[in-house]
C-alpha distance (Angstrom), angle and dihedral (degrees) to the residues before:
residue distance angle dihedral
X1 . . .
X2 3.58 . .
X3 3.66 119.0 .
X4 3.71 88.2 -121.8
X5 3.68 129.0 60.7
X6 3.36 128.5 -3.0
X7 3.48 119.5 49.6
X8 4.10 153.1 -171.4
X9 3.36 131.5 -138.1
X10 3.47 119.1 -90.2
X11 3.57 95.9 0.2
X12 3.52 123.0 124.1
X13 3.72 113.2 -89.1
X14 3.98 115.4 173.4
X15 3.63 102.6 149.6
X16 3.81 92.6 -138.1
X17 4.02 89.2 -63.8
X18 3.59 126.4 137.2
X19 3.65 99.8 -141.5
X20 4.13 92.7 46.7
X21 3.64 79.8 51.5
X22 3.75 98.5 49.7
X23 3.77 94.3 42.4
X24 3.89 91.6 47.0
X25 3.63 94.6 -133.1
X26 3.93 119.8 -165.2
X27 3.48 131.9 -159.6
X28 3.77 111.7 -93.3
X29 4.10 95.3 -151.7
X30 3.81 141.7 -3.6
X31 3.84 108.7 -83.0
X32 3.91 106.6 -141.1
X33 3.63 97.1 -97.4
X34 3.72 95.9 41.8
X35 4.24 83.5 53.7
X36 3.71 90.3 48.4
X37 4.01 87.6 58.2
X38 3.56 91.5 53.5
X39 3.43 96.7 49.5
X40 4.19 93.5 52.2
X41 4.21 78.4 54.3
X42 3.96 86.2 -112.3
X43 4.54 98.9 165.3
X44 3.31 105.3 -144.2
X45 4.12 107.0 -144.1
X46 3.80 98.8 -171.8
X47 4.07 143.9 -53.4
X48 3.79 122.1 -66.4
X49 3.82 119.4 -134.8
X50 4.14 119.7 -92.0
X51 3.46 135.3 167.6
X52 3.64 116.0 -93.0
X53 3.68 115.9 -63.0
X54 3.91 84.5 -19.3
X55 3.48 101.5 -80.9
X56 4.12 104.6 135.2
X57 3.31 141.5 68.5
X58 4.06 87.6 -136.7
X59 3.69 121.2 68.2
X60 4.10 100.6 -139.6
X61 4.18 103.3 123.1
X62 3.77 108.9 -174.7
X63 3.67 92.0 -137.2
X64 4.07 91.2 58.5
X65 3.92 108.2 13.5
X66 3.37 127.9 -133.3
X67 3.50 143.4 -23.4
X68 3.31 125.1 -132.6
X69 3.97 135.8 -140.8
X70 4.16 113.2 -115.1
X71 3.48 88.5 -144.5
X72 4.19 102.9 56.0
X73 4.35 108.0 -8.9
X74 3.79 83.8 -151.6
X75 3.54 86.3 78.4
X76 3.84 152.2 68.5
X77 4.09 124.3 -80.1
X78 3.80 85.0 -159.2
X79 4.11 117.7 -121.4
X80 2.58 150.6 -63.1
X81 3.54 106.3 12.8
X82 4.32 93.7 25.0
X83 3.66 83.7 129.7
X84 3.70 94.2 61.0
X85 4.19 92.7 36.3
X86 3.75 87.7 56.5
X87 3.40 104.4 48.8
X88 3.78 89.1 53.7
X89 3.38 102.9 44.5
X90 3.96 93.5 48.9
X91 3.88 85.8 52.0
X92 4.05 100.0 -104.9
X93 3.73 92.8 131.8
X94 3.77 139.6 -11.9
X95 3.59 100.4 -118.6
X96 3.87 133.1 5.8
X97 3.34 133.0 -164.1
X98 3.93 112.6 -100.7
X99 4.04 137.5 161.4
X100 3.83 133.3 -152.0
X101 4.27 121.1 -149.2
X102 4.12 88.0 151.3
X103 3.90 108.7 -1.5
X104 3.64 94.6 -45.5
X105 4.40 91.4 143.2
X106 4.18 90.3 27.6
X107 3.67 105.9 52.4
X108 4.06 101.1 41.9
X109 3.98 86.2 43.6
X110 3.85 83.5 52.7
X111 3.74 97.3 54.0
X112 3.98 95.9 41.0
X113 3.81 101.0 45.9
X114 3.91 92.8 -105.5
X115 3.62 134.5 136.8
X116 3.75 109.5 -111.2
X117 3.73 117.8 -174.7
X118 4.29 121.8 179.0
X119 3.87 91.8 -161.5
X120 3.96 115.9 -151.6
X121 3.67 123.2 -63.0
X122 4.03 104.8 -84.2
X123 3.61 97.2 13.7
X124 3.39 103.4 108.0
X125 4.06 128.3 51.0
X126 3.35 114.7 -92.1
X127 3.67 145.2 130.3
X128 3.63 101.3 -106.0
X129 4.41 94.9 57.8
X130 3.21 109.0 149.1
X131 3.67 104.4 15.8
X132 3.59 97.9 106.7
X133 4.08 92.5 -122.8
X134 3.56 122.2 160.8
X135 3.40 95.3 -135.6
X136 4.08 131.2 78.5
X137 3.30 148.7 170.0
X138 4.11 139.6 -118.7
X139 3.45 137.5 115.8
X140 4.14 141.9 -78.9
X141 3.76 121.5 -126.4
X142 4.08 149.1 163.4
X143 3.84 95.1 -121.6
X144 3.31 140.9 58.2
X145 3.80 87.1 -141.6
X146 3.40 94.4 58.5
X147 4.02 91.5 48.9
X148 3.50 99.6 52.1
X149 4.12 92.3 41.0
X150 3.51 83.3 61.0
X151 3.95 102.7 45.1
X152 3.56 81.2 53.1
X153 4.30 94.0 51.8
X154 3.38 96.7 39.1
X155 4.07 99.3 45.9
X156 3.66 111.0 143.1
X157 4.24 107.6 -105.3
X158 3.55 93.1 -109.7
X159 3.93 88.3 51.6
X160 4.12 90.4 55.8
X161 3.77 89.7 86.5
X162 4.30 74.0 80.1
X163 3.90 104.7 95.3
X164 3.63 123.4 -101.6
X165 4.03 113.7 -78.3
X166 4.12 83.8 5.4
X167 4.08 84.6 147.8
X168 3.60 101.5 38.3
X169 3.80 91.1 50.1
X170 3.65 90.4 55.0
X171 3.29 88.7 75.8
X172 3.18 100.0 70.8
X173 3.78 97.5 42.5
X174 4.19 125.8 101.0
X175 3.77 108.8 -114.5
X176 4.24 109.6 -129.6
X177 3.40 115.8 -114.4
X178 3.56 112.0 -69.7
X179 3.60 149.0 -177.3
X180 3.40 118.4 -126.9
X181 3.75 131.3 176.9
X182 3.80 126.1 -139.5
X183 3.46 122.8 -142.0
X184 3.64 130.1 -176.4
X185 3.83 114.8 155.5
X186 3.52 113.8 91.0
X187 3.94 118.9 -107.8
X188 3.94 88.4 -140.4
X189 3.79 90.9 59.8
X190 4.24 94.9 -118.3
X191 3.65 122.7 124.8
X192 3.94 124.2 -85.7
X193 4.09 109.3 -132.7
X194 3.95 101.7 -114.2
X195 4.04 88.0 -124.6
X196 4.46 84.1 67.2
X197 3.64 97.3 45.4
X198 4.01 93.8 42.1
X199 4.17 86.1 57.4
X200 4.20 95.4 47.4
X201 3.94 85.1 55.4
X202 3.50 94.0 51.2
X203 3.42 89.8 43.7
X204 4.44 88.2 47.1
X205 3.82 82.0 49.8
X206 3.97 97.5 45.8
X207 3.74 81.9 52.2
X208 3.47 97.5 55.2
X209 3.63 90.6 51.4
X210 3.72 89.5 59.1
X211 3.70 87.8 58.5
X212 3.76 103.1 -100.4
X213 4.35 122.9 133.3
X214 4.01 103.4 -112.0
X215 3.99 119.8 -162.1
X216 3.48 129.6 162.8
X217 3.67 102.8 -114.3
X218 4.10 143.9 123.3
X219 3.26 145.2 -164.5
X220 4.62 105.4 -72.5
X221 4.04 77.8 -131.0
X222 3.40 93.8 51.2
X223 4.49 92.5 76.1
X224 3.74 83.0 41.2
X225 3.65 86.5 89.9
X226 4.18 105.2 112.9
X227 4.16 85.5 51.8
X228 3.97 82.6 44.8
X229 3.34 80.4 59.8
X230 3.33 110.3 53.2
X231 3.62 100.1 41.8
X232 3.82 83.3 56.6
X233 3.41 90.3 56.5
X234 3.75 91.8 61.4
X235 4.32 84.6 66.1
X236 3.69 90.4 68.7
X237 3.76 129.0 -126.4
X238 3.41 89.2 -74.3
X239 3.26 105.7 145.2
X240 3.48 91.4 64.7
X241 3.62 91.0 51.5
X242 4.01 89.1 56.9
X243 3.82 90.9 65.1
X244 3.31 101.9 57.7
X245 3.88 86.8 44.0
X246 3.97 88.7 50.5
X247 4.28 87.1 45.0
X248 4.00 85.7 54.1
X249 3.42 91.5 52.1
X250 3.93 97.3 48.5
X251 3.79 99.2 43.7
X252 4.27 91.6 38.5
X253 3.34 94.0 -129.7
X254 3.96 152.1 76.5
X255 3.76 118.0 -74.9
X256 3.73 130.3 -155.1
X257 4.39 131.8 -174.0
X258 4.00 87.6 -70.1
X259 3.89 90.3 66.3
X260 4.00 100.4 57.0
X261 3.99 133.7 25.6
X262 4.11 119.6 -91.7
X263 3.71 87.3 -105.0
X264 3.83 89.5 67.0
X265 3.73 104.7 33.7
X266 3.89 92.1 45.9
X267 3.34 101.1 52.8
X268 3.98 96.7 44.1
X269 3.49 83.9 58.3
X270 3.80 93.2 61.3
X271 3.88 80.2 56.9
X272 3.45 95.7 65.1
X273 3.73 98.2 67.1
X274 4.30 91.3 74.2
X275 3.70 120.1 -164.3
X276 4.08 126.7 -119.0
X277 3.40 111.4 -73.3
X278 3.67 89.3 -114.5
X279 4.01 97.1 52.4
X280 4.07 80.0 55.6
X281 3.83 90.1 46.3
X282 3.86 90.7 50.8
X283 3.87 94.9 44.5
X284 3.34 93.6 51.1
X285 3.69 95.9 55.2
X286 3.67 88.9 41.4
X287 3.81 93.7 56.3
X288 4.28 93.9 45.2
X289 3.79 89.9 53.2
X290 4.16 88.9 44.7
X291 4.01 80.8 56.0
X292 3.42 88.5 43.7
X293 3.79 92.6 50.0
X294 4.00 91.1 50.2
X295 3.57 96.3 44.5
X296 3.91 99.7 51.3
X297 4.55 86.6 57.3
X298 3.79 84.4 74.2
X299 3.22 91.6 60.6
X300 3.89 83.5 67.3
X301 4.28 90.8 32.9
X302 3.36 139.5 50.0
X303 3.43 99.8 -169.1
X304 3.95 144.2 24.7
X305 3.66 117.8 -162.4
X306 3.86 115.1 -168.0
X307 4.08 130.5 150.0
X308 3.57 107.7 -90.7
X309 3.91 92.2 -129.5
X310 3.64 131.6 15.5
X311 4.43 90.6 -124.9
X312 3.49 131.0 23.9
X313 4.03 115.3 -116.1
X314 3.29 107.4 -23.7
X315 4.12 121.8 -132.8
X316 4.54 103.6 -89.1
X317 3.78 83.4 -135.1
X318 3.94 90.7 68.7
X319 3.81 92.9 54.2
X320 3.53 95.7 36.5
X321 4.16 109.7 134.9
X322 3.57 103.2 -152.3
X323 3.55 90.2 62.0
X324 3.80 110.9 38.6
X325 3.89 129.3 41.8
X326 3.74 134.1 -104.4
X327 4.11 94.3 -102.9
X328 4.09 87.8 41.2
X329 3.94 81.4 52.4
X330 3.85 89.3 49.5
X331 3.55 95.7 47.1
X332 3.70 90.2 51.8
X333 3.74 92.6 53.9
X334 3.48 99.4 50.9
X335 3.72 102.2 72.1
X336 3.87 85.1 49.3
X337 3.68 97.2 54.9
X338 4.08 89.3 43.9
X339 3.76 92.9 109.7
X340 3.39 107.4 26.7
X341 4.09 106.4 45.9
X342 3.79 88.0 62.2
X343 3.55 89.9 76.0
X344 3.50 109.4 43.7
X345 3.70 84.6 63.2
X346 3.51 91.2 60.1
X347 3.21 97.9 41.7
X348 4.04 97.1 -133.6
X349 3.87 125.6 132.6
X350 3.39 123.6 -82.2
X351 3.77 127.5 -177.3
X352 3.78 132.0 -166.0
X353 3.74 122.0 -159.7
X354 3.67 134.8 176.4
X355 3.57 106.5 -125.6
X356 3.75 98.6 146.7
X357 3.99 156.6 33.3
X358 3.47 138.2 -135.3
X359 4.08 118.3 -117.2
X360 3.52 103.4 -140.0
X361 4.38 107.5 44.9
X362 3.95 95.9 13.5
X363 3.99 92.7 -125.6
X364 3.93 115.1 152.3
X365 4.15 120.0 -102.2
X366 3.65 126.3 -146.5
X367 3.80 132.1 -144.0
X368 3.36 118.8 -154.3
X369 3.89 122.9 -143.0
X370 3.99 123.6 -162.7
X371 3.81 123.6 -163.8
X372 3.86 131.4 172.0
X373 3.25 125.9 -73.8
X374 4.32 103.2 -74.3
X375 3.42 92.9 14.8
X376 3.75 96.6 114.7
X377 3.61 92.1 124.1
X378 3.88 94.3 60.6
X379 3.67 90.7 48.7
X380 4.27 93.8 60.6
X381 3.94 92.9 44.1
X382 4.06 86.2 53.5
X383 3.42 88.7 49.1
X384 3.51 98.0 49.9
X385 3.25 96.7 57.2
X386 3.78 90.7 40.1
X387 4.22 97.3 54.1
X388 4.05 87.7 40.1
X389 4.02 86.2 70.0
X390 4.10 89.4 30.8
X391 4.09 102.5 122.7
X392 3.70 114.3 -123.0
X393 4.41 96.0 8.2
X394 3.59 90.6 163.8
X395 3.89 100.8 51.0
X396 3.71 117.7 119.8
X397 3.88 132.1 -162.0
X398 3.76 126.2 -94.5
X399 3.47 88.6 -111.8
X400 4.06 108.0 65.5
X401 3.49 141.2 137.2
């Protein structure tokens, strides 16, 4: 289970917090997703590291330190759910529990080799269905198998109308022709590390072996992303804010800077300082017709292929939180969450697979595939087809159980 999220009664559940940790807090009841795993038989053998409360794209909690990538230790396990990443790629477990609000399951799975798949908004069975949130929950894994398997255990209730093994079948299935678009310049503006944009064209050109019409081209909205930004500011850190109410709530009592990291307490305190009602008003309607805007070019596309992150694992040292501060942190992140966050907020399906390597430091690359909204189905026949011509899919890390 991932420190994050879903949860089981009384098991531990600290959320990579130091005061959780200290007061050994347990989970007072099954969430819906951590009842669901029960229920398959799923054994939960412990919690895998995350950053506190989830909220990085590097897994390095103060209360536990960092964790490490099975394929070079001097590097990143990604974020949020590194913890999870690692222990499958070094052979721990199978699968692990993970959850994407940015890139959380995409990025890790990226830097360890895994397939990481942020299934569309509702799909899965959770207790936020139906809230529109950008965030959800599923699980990390080595196979494809094992992926679809669980997209098909895990589907939401009002997704079982699907038939039986509808996901895993998929993978067997020959995607229609399609046109796909192929996108390799970063939304955020930064650059793209040569080894990430030399695997997404082999992956455009792999696709147009298959038979499929490949142009480089994105969503319009998709370059938008510094306006993005500052409408978004508008909303408030208030996501930030919501920890430290959920930590009050937990402990039963106040908290103060000694009870979370800087990261957390500095940035909730740029919430505090809320817009006009009307610059919220205006944001928000700006941001639902920027949804909008991105939905509608799959109307035209079927697919958008894209790296997954601009760099393969980064070096630990350049995340490291005892030596940089919480907005050097966030600037860090951002280029790393520049093609995944897009789609969160859209809710569609986005896959990551690792389909290549970089030359120089042999670390794994991820490509990132986007589909409509429901097409989940589409995106595990594409990738069958894509990891069955993948070089090397059954290499494993130095570092492996």
């Amino acid at each position: 289970m991932k420190d994050v999220g879903a949860r089981q009664v009384g098991q531990p559940y600290y959320a990579g917090n130091r005061a959780l940790r200290d007061a050994d807090h347990r989970a007072g009841k099954d969430t819906l997703l951590g009842a669901r795993f029960r229920e398959l038989g799923l054994v939960t053998i412990g919690n895998s590291n995350s950053p506190e409360f989830g909220l990085q794209s590097n897994t390095w909690p103060l209360a536990y330190g960092p964790t490490r990538n099975p394929w070079n230790p001097m590097r990143s396990a990604g974020g949020s759910s590194g913890g999870a990443c690692a222990a499958v790629a070094a052979g721990l477990v199978p699968v692990a529990h993970a959850s994407d609000g940015a890139g959380s399951i995409r990025i890790p799975a990226a830097w360890c080799g895994l397939i990481g798949i942020k299934p569309s908004r509702d799909r899965v069975h959770w207790r936020y269905a139906g809230r529109g949130r950008p965030d959800i929950e599923f699980v990390v894994a080595r196979s494809l198998r094992d992926t679809a398997h669980f997209l098909d255990a895990l589907r939401a209730p009002d997704a079982r109308r699907d038939r039986p093994g509808r996901f895993f079948a998929a993978l067997g299935e020959a995607a229609p022709r399609l046109r796909v678009g192929l996108c390799m310049r970063s939304p955020a503006g930064g650059p793209v590390h040569p080894a990430c944009v030399q695997v997404v064209s082999q992956t455009g050109e792999a696709l147009v072996r298959a038979g499929h019409v490949v142009e480089e081209a994105a969503p319009p909205t998709f370059h938008e992303y510094e306006e993005r930004s500052l409408q978004g500011a508008a909303l408030g850190f208030h996501e930030y804010l919501e920890c430290l109410q959920d930590l009050e709530e937990r402990l039963a009592r106040p908290i103060g800077p000694e009870d979370v990291e800087p990261f957390l307490w500095d940035l909730a305190q740029l919430g505090q300082h809320d817009h006009a009602p009307d610059d919220v008003e205006r944001a928000s309607i700006w941001l639902a017709a920027w949804e909008s805007r991105t939905l509608a070019w799959f109307d035209e596309f079927d697919l958008l292929v894209t790296p997954t992150v601009c760099e393969p694992a980064p070096p630990l040292d350049s995340l490291d939180p005892h030596t940089h501060t919480p907005l050097e942190l966030l600037e860090r992140m951002v280029p790393h969450m520049a093609f995944t966050e897009i789609w969160n907020a859209t809710g569609q399906p986005a896959i990551s697979l690792p389909l290549g390597w970089s030359d120089t430091d042999a670390l794994p690359v991820g490509v990132q595939l986007i589909a409509g909204t429901g097409r989940d189905g589409l995106l595990l026949s594409l990738a069958a087809r894509l990891m069955s011509e993948s070089a090397e899919p059954g290499r494993r890390p130095p570092i492996h159980a």
